[in-house]
TIVO-2410 file (N, C-alpha, C; in nm, 3 decimals):
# residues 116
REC num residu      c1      c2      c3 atome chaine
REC   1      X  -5.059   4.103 -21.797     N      A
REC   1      X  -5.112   4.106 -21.663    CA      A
REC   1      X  -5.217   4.217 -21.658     C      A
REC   2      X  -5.304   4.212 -21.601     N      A
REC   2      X  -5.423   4.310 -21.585    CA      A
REC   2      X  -5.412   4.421 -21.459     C      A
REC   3      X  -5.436   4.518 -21.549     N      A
REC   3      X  -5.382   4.659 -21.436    CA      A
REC   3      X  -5.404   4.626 -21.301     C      A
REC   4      X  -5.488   4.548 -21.262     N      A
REC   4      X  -5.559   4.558 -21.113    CA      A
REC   4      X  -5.395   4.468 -21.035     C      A
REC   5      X  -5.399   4.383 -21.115     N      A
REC   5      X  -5.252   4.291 -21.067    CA      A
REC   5      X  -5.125   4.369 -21.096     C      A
REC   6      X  -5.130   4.461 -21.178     N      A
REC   6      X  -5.010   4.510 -21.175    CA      A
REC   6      X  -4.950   4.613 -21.123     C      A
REC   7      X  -5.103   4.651 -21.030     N      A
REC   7      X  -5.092   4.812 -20.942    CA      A
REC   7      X  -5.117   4.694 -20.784     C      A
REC   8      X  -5.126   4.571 -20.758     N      A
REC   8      X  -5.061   4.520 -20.673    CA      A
REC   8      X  -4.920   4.485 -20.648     C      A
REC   9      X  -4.898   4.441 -20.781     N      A
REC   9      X  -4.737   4.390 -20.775    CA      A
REC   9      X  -4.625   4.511 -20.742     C      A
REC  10      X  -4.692   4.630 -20.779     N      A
REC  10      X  -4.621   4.745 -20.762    CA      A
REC  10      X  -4.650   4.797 -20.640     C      A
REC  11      X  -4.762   4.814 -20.566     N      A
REC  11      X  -4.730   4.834 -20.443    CA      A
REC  11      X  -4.667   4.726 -20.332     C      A
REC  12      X  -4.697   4.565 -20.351     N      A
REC  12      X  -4.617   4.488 -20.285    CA      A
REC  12      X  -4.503   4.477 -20.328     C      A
REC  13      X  -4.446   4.540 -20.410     N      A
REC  13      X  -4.256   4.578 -20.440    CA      A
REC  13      X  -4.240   4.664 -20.360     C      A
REC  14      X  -4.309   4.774 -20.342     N      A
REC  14      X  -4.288   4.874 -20.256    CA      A
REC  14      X  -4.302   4.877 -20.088     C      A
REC  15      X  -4.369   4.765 -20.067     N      A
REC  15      X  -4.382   4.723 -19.914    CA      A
REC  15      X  -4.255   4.624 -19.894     C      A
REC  16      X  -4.178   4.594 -20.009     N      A
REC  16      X  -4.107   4.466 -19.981    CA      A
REC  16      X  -3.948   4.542 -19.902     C      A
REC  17      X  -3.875   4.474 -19.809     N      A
REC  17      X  -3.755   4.448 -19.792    CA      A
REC  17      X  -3.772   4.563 -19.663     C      A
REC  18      X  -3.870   4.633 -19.632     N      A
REC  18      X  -3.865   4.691 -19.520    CA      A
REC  18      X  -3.954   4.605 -19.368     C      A
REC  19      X  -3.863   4.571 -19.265     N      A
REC  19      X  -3.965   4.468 -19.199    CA      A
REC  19      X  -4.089   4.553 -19.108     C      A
REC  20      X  -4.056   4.701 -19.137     N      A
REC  20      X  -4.143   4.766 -19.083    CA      A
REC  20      X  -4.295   4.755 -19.130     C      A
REC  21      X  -4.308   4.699 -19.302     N      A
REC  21      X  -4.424   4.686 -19.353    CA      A
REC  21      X  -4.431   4.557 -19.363     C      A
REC  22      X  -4.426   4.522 -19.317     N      A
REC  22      X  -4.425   4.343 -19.343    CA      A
REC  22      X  -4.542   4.280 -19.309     C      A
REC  23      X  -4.614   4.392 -19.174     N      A
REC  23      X  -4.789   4.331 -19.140    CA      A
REC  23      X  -4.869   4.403 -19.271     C      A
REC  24      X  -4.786   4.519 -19.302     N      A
REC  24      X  -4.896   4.597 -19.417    CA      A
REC  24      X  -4.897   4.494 -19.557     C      A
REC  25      X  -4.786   4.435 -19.585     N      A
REC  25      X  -4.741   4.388 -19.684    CA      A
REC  25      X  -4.863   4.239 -19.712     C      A
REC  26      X  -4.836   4.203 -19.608     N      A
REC  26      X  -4.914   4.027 -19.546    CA      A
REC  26      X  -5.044   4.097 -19.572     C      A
REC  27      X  -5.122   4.241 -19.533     N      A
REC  27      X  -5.249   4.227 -19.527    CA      A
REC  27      X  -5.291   4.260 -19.690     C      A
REC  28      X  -5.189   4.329 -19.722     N      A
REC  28      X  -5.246   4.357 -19.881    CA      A
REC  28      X  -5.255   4.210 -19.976     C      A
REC  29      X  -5.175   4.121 -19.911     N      A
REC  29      X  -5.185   4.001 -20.014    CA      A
REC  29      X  -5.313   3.925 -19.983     C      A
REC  30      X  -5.344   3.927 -19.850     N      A
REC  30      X  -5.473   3.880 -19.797    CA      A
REC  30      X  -5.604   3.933 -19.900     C      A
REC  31      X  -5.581   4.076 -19.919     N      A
REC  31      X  -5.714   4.096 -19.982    CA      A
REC  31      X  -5.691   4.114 -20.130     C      A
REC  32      X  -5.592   4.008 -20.190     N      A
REC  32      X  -5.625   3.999 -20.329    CA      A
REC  32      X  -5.653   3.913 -20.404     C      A
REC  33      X  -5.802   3.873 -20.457     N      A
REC  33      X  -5.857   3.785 -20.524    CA      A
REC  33      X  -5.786   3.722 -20.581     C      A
REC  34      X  -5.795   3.579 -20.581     N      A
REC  34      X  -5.737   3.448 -20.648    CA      A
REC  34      X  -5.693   3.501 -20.817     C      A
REC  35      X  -5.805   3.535 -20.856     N      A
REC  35      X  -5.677   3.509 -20.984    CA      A
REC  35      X  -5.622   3.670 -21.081     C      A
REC  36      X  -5.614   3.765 -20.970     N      A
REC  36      X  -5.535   3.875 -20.933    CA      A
REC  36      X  -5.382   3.829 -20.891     C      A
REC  37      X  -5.428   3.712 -20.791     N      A
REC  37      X  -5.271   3.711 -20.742    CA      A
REC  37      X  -5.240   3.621 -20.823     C      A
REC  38      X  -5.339   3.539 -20.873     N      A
REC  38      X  -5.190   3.427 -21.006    CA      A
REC  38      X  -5.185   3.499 -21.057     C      A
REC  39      X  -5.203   3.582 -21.116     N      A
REC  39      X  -5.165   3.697 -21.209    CA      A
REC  39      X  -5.030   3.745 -21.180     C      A
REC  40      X  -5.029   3.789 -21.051     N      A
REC  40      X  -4.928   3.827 -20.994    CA      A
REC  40      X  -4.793   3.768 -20.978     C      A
REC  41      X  -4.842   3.671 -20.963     N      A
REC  41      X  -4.742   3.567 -20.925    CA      A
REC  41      X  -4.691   3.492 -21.044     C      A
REC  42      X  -4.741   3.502 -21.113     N      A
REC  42      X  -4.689   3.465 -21.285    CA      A
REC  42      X  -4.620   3.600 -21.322     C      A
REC  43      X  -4.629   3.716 -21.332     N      A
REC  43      X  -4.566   3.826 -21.353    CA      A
REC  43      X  -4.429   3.864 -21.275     C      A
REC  44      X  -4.448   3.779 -21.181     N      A
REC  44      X  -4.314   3.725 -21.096    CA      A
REC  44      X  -4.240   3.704 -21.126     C      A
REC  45      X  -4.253   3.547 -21.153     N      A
REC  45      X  -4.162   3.455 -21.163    CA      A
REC  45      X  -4.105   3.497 -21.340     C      A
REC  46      X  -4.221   3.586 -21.397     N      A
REC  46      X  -4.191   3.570 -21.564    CA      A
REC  46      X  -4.068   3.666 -21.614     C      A
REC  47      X  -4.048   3.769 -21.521     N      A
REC  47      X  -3.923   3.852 -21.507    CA      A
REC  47      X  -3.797   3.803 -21.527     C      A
REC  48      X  -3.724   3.851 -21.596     N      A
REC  48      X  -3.512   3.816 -21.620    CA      A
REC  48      X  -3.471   3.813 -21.468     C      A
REC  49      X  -3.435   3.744 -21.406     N      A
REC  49      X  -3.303   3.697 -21.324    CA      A
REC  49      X  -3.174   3.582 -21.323     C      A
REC  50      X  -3.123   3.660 -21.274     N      A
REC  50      X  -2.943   3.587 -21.249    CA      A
REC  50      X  -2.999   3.425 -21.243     C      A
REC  51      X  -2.882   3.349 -21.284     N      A
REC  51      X  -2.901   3.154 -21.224    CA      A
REC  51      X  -2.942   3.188 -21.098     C      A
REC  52      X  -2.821   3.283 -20.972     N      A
REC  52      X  -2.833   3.250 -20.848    CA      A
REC  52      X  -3.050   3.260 -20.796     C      A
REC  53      X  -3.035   3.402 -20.830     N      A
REC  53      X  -3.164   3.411 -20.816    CA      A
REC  53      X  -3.340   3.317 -20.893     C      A
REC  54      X  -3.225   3.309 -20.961     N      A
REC  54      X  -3.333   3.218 -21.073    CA      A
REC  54      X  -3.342   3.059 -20.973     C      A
REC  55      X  -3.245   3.043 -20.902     N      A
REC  55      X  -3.277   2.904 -20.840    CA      A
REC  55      X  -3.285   2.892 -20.718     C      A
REC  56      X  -3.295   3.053 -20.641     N      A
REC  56      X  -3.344   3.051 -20.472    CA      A
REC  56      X  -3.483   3.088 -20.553     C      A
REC  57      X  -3.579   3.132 -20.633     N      A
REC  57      X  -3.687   3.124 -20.668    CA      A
REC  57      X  -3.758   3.016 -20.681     C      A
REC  58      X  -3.679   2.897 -20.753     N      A
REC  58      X  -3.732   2.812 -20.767    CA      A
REC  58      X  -3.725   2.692 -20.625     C      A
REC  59      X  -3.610   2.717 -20.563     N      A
REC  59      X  -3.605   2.642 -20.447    CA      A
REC  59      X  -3.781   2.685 -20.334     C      A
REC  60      X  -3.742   2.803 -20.368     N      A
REC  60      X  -3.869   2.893 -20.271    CA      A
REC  60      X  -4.013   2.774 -20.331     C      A
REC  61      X  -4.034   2.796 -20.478     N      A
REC  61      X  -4.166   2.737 -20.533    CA      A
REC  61      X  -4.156   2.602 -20.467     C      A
REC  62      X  -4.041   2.514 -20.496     N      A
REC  62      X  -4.045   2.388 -20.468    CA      A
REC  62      X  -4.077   2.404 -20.322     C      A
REC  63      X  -4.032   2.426 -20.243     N      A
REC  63      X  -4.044   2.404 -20.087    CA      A
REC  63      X  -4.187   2.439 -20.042     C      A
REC  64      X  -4.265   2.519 -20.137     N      A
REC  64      X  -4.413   2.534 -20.102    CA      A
REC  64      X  -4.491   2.478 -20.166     C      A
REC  65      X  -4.439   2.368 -20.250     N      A
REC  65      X  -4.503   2.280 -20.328    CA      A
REC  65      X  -4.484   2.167 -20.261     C      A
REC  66      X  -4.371   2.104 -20.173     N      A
REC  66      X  -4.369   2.007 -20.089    CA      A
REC  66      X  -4.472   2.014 -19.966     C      A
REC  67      X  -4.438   2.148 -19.944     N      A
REC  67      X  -4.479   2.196 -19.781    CA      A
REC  67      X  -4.665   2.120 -19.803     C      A
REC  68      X  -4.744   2.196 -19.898     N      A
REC  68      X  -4.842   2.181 -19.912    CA      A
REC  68      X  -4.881   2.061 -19.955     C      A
REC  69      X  -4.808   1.963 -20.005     N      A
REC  69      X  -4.828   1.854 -20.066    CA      A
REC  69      X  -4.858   1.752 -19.946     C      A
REC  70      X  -4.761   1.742 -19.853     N      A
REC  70      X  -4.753   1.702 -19.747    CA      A
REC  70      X  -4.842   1.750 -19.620     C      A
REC  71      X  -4.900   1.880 -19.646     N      A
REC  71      X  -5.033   1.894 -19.537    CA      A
REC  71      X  -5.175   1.858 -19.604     C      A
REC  72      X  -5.178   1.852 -19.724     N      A
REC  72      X  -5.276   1.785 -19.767    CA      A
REC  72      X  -5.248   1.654 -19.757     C      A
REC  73      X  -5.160   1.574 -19.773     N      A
REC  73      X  -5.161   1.405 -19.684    CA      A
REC  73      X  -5.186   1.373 -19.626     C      A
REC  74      X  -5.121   1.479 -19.463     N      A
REC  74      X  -5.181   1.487 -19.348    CA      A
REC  74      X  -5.300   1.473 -19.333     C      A
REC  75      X  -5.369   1.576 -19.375     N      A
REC  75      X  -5.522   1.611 -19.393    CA      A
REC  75      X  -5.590   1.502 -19.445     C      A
REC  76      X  -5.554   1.406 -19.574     N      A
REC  76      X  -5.616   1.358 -19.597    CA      A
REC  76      X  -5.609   1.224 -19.482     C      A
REC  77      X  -5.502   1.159 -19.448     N      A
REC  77      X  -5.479   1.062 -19.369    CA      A
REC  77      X  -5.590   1.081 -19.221     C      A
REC  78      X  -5.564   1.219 -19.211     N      A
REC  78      X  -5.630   1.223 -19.092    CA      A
REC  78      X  -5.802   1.214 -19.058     C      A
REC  79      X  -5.817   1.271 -19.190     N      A
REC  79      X  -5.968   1.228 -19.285    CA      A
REC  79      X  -5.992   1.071 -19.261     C      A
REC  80      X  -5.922   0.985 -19.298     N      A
REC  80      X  -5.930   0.855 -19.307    CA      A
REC  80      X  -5.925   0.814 -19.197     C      A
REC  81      X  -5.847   0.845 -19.092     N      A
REC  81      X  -5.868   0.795 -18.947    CA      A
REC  81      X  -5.957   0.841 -18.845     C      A
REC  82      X  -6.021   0.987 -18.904     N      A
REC  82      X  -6.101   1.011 -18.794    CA      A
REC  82      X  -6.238   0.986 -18.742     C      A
REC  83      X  -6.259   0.929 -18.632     N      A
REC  83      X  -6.365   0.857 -18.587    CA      A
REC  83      X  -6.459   0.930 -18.531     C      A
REC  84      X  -6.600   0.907 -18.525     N      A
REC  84      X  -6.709   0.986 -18.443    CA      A
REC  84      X  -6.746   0.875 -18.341     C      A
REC  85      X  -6.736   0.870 -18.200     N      A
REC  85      X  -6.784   0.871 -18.076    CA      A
REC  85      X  -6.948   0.934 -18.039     C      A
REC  86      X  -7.021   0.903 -18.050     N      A
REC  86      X  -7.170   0.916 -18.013    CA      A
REC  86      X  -7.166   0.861 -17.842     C      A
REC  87      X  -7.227   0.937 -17.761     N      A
REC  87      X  -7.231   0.850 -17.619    CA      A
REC  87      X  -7.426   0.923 -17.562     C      A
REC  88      X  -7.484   0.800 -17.595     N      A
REC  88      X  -7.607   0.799 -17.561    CA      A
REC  88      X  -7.662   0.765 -17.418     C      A
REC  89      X  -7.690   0.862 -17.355     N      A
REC  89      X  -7.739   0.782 -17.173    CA      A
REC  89      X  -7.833   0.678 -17.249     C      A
REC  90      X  -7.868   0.583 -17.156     N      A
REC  90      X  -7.978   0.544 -17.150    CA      A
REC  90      X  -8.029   0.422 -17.044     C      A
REC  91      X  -8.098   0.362 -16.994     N      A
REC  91      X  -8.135   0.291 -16.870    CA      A
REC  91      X  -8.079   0.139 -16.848     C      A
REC  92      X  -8.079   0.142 -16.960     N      A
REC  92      X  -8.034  -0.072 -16.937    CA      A
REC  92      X  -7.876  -0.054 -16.949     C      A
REC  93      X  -7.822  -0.152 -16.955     N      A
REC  93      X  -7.690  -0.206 -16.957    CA      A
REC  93      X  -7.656  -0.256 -17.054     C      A
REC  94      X  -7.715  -0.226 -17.189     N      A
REC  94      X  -7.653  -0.256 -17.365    CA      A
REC  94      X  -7.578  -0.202 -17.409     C      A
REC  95      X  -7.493  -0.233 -17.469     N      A
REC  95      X  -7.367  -0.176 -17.507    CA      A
REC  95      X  -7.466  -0.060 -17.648     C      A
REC  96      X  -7.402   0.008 -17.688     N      A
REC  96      X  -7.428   0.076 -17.758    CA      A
REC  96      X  -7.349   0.117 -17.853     C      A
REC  97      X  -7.405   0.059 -18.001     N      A
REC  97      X  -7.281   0.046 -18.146    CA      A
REC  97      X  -7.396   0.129 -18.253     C      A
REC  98      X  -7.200   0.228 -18.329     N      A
REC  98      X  -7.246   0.327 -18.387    CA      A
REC  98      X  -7.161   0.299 -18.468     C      A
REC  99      X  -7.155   0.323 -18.656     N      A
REC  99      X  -7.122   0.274 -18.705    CA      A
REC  99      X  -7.053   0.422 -18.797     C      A
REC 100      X  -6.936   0.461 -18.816     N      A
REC 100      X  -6.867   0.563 -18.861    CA      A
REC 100      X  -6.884   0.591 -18.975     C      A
REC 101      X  -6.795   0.689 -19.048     N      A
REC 101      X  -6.821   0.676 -19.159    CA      A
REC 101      X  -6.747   0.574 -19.283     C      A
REC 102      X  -6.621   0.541 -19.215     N      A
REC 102      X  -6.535   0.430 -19.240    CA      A
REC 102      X  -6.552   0.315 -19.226     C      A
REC 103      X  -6.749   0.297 -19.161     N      A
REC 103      X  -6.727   0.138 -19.169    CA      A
REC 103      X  -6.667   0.055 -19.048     C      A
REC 104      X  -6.621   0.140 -18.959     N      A
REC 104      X  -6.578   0.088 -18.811    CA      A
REC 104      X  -6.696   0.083 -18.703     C      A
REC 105      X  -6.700  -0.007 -18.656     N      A
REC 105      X  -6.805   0.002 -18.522    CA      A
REC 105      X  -6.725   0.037 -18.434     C      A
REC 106      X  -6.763   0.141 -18.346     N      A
REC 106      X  -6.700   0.162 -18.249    CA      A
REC 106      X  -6.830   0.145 -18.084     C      A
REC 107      X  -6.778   0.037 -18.006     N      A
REC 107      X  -6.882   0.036 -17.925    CA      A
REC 107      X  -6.852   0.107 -17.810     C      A
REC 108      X  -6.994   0.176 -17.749     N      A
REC 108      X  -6.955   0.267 -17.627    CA      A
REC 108      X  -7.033   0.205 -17.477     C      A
REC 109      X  -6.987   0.204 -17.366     N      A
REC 109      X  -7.020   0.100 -17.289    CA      A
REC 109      X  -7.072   0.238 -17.203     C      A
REC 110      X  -7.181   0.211 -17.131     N      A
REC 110      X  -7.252   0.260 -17.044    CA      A
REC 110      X  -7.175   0.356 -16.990     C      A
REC 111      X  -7.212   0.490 -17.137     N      A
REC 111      X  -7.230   0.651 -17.074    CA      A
REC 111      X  -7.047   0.700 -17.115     C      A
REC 112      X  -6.922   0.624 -17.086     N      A
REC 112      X  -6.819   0.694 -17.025    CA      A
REC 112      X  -6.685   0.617 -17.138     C      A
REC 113      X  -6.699   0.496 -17.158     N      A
REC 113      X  -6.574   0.418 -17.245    CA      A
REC 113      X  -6.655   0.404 -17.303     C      A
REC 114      X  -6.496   0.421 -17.415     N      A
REC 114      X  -6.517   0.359 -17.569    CA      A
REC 114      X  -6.379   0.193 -17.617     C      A
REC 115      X  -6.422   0.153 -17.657     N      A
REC 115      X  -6.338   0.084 -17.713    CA      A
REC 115      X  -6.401   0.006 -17.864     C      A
REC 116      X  -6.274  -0.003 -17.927     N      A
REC 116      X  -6.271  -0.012 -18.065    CA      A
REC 116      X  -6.233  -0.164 -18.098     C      A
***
């Protein structure tokens, strides 16, 4: 591990288990470059512990490997459904069709509704 990660890991041991530092703790992880903290976080997990601990660790990884797996779905699903609405004044009484990025027409009727 590279000193810079390992004079983090040592002060976030030292912020740990008191809830008094817990905003100090959160901000120091905030400002440590991506691959400082895999660093870190491999120097972690790479340490001797007990089964018990050895498998609330890994429960911990898994559950933030679901967690995230599943808001990127979200995200992406929601990607896939989301529509752009354009609403153009204009003088006549033509419906007015705009075409998304999905390939949906969505027509907008004078100024106020939409329907799909």
């Amino acid at each position: 591990m590279s000193s810079t990660a390992e004079s983090y890991f040592t002060a976030l041991i030292a912020l740990s288990g008191n809830p008094a530092l817990t905003e100090a703790r959160k901000a120091l992880l905030g400002s440590i470059q991506d691959a400082d903290l895999e660093r870190l976080v491999k120097h972690g997990i790479a340490r001797e512990f007990n089964r018990k601990d050895s498998e609330a660790i890994a429960l911990t990884i898994l559950d933030v490997v679901a967690t995230s797996a599943k808001t990127n779905e979200a995200n992406t699903v929601e990607a896939e459904t989301a529509r752009e609405v354009i609403k153009i004044e204009d003088d006549d009484e033509e419906d007015i069709v705009h075409e998304t990025p999905r390939s949906e027409f969505v027509v907008v009727t004078k100024w106020d509704k939409a329907l799909t």
